[in-house]
C-alpha positions as CSV (number, residue, x, y, z in Angstrom):
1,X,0.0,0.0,0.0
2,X,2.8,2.1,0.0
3,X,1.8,4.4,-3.0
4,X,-1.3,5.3,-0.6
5,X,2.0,6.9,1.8
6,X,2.7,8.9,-1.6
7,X,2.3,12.3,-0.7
8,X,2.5,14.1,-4.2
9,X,0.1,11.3,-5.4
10,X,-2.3,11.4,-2.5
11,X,-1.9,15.1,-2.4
12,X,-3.1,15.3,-6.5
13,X,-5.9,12.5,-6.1
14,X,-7.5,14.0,-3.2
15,X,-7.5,17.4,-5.2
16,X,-9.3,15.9,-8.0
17,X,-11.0,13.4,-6.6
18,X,-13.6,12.9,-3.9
19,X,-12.6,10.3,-0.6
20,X,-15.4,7.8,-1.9
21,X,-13.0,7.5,-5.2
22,X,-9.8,7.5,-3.1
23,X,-11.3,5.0,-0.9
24,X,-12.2,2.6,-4.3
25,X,-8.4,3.1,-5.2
26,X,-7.5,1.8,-2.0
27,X,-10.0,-1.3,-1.9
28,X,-8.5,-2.3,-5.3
29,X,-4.8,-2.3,-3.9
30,X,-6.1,-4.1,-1.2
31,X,-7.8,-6.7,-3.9
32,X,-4.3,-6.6,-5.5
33,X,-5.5,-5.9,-8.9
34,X,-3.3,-2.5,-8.4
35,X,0.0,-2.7,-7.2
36,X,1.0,0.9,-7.4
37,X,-0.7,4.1,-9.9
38,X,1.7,6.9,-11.9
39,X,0.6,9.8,-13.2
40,X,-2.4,10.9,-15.9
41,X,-2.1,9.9,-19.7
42,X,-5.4,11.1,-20.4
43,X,-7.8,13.8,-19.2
44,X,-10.9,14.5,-20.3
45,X,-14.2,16.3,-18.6
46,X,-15.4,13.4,-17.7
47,X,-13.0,11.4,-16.7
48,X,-9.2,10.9,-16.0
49,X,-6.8,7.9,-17.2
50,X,-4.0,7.1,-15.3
51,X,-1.0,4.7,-16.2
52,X,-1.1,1.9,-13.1
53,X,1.0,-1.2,-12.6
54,X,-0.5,-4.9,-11.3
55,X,1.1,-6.9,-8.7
56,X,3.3,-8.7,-11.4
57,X,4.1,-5.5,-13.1
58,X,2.4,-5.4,-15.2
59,X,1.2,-1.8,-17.5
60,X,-2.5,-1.0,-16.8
61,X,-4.6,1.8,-17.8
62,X,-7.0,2.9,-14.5
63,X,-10.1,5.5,-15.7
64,X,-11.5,7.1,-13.2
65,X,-14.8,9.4,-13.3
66,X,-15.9,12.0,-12.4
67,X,-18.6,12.6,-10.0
68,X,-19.2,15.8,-9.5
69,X,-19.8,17.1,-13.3
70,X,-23.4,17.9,-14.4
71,X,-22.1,18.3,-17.8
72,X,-21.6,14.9,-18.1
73,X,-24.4,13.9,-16.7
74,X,-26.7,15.4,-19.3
75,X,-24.3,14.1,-22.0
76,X,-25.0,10.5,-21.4
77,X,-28.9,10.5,-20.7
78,X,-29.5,9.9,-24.7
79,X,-27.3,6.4,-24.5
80,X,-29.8,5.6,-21.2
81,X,-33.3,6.1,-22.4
82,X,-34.7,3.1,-23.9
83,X,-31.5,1.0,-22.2
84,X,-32.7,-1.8,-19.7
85,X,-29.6,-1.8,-18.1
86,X,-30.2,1.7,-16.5
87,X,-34.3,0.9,-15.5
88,X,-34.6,2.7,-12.5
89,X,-32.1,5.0,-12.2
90,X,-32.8,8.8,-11.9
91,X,-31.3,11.1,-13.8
92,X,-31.0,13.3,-10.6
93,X,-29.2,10.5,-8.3
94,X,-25.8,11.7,-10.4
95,X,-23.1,8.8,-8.6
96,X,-25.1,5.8,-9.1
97,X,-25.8,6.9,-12.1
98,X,-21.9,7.2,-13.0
99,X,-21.2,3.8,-11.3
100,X,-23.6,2.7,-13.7
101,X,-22.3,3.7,-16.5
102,X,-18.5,2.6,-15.5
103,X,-20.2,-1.1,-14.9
104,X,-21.8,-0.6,-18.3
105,X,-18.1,-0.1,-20.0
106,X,-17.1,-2.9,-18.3
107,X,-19.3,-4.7,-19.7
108,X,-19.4,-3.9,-23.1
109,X,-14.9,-4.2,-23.1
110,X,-15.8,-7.6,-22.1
111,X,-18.4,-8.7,-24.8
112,X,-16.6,-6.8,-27.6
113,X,-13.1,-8.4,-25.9
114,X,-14.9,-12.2,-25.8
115,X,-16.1,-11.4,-29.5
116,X,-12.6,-10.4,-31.0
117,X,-13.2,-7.2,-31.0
118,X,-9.6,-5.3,-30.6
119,X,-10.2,-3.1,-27.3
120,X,-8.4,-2.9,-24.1
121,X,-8.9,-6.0,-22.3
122,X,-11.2,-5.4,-19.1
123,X,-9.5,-6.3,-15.8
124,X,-12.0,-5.1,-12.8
125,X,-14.2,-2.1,-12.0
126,X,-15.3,-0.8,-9.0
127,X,-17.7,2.2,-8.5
128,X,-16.4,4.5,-10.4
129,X,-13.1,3.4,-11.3
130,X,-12.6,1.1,-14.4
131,X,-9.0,-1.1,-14.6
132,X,-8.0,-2.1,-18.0
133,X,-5.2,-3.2,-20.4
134,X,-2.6,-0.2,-20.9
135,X,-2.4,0.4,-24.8
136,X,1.1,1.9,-25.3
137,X,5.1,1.3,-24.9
138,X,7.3,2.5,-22.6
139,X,4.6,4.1,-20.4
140,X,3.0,6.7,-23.2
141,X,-0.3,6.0,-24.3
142,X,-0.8,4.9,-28.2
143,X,-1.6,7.5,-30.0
144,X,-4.8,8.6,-31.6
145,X,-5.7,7.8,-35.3
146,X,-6.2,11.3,-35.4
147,X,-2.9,12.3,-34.1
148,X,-0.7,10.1,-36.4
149,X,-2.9,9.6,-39.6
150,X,-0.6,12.7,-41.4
151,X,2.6,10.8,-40.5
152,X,1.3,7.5,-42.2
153,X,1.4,6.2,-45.9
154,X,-1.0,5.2,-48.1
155,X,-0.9,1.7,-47.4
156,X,-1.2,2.2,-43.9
157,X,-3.9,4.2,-43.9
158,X,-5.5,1.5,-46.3
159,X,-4.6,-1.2,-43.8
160,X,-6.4,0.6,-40.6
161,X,-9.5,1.5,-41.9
162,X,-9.8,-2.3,-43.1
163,X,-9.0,-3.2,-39.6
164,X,-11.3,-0.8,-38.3
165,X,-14.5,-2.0,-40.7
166,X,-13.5,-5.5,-39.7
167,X,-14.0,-4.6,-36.1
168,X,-17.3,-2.6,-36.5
169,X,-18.5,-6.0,-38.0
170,X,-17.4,-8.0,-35.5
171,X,-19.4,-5.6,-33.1
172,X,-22.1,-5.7,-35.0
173,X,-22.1,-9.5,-35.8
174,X,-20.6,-11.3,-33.3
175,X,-20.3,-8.7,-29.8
176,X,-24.3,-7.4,-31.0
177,X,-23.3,-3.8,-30.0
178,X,-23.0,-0.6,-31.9
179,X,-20.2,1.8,-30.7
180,X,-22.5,5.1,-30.7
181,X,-19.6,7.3,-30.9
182,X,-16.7,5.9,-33.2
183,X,-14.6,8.6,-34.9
184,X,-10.8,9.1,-35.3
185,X,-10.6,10.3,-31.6
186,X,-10.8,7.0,-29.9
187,X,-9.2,4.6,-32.7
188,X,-5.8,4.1,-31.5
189,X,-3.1,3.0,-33.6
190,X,-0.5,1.0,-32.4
191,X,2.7,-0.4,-34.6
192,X,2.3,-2.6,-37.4
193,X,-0.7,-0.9,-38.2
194,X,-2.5,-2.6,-35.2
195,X,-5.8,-0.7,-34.4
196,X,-7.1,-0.3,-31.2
197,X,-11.1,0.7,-30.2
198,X,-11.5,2.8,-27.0
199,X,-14.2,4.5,-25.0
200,X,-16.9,2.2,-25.1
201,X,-19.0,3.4,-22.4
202,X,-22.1,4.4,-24.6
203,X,-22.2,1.3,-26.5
204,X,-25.4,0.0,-27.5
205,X,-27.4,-3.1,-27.8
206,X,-28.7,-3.9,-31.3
207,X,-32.8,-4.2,-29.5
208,X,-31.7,-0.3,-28.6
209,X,-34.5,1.9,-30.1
210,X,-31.9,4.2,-31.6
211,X,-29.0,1.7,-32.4
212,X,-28.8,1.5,-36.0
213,X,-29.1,5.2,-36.4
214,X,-25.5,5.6,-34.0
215,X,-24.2,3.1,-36.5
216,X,-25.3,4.6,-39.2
217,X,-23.4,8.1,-37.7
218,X,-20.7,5.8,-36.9
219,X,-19.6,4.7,-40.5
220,X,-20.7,8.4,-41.8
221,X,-17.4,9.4,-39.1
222,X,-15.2,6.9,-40.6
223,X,-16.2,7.3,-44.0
224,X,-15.6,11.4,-43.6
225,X,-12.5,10.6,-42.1
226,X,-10.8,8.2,-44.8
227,X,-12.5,9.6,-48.0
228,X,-12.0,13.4,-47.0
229,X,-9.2,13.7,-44.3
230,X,-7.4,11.1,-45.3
231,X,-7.9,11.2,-48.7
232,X,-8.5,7.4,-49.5
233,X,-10.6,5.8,-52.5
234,X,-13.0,3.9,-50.2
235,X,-16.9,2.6,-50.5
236,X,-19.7,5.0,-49.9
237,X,-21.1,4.9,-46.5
238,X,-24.6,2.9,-47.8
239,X,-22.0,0.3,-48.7
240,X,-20.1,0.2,-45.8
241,X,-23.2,-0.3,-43.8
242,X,-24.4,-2.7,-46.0
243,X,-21.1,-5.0,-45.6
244,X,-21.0,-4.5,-41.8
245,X,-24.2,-5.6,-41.2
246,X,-23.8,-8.5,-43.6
247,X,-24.2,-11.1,-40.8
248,X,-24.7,-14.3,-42.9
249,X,-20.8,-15.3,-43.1
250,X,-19.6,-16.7,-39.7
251,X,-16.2,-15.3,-40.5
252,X,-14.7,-12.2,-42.8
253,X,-11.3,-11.3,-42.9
254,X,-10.0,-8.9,-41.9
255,X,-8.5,-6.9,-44.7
């Protein structure tokens, strides 16, 4: 527990974060599925990644929300109407709704993870605090598709957004969930090209009332991204949708 004795740590957890949240760090060091945490690689306005390390040494990524933002709280109502995961929550009762929707993460990295679906593999959550695989080397986070994509060549460009249709269908096909929010912000891109799927959180069942329309917006992002940012040749968006929802072939390629 000795990162807990940490005083510059403690001191900038405690600043950012409320005891409830510093008490759920704690309980998962106890748990040992965090050995000791270092500093952020990711900050949003709704939530905070940190760069953590398991008992065997192991890189992890801990993400951490935030409770206290009303902001984000209106943000994610339009993923919970018509979701029977979230019957009976109020919109008003703010931190069970947010350990909610951390649990619901969870548990969509896990069905997309089981399916083949290239995300972070899910390790534990707790409240408000989701542990996960660290995507990155050497302790920096991958970077985003839309941080690198001007540094890459043709081929590679070609090469991700195959990988990327390939893994909408395998959430569409196999893991029966639609993303809801997929854009170049949370593809990352790892050597080789090796693409990687992140912030899951508002992802949808297929018997959502409004799931096909965030996967129709989903593949309108990607196809804006690679025809007009990128610049690649690639199928129109109607036939995009068309081949990831193409569910008949227990297997495509990817590629």
């Amino acid at each position: 527990m000795r990162v807990l004795r940490d005083r510059d740590w403690y001191k900038t957890v405690e600043e950012v974060f409320d005891a409830r949240t510093v008490l759920t760090i704690y309980t998962l060091m106890r748990r040992r599925v965090i050995e000791r945490m270092n500093g952020v690689v990711s900050s949003g306005k709704e939530a905070r990644v940190y760069l953590a390390y398991g008992p065997k040494g192991g890189r992890l990524a801990v993400k951490i929300y935030l409770v206290s933002t009303a902001v984000f709280r209106k943000g994610i109502l339009k993923y919970i109407v018509g979701d029977p995961r979230f019957q009976g929550i109020q919109p008003g009762d703010t931190r069970r709704l947010i350990y909610m929707w951390t649990r619901k993460e969870f548990r969509n990295l896990k069905r997309m993870y089981d399916a083949g679906v290239r995300v972070p593999r899910p390790v534990a959550v707790l409240n408000n605090v989701l542990v996960m695989e660290f995507i990155g080397l050497n302790g920096s986070r991958a970077p985003l598709l839309a941080e690198i994509y001007d540094a890459l060549d043709e081929d590679e460009l070609y090469a991700i957004y195959r990988s990327v249709v390939y893994n909408l269908w395998r959430m569409y096909c196999v893991a029966r969930l639609v993303h809801a929010d997929l854009s170049e912000y949370n593809i990352m891109v790892r050597p080789g090209p090796e693409v990687v799927i992140i912030d899951v959180s508002q992802a949808l069942t297929l018997d959502h009332p409004n799931a096909m329309d965030y996967l129709v917006r989903d593949i309108r992002n990607i196809y804006r991204f690679f025809r007009e940012e990128a610049g690649l040749e690639i199928p129109g968006p109607e036939e995009i949708l068309e081949g990831v929802t193409d569910c008949r072939r227990e297997e495509k390629k990817e590629g």
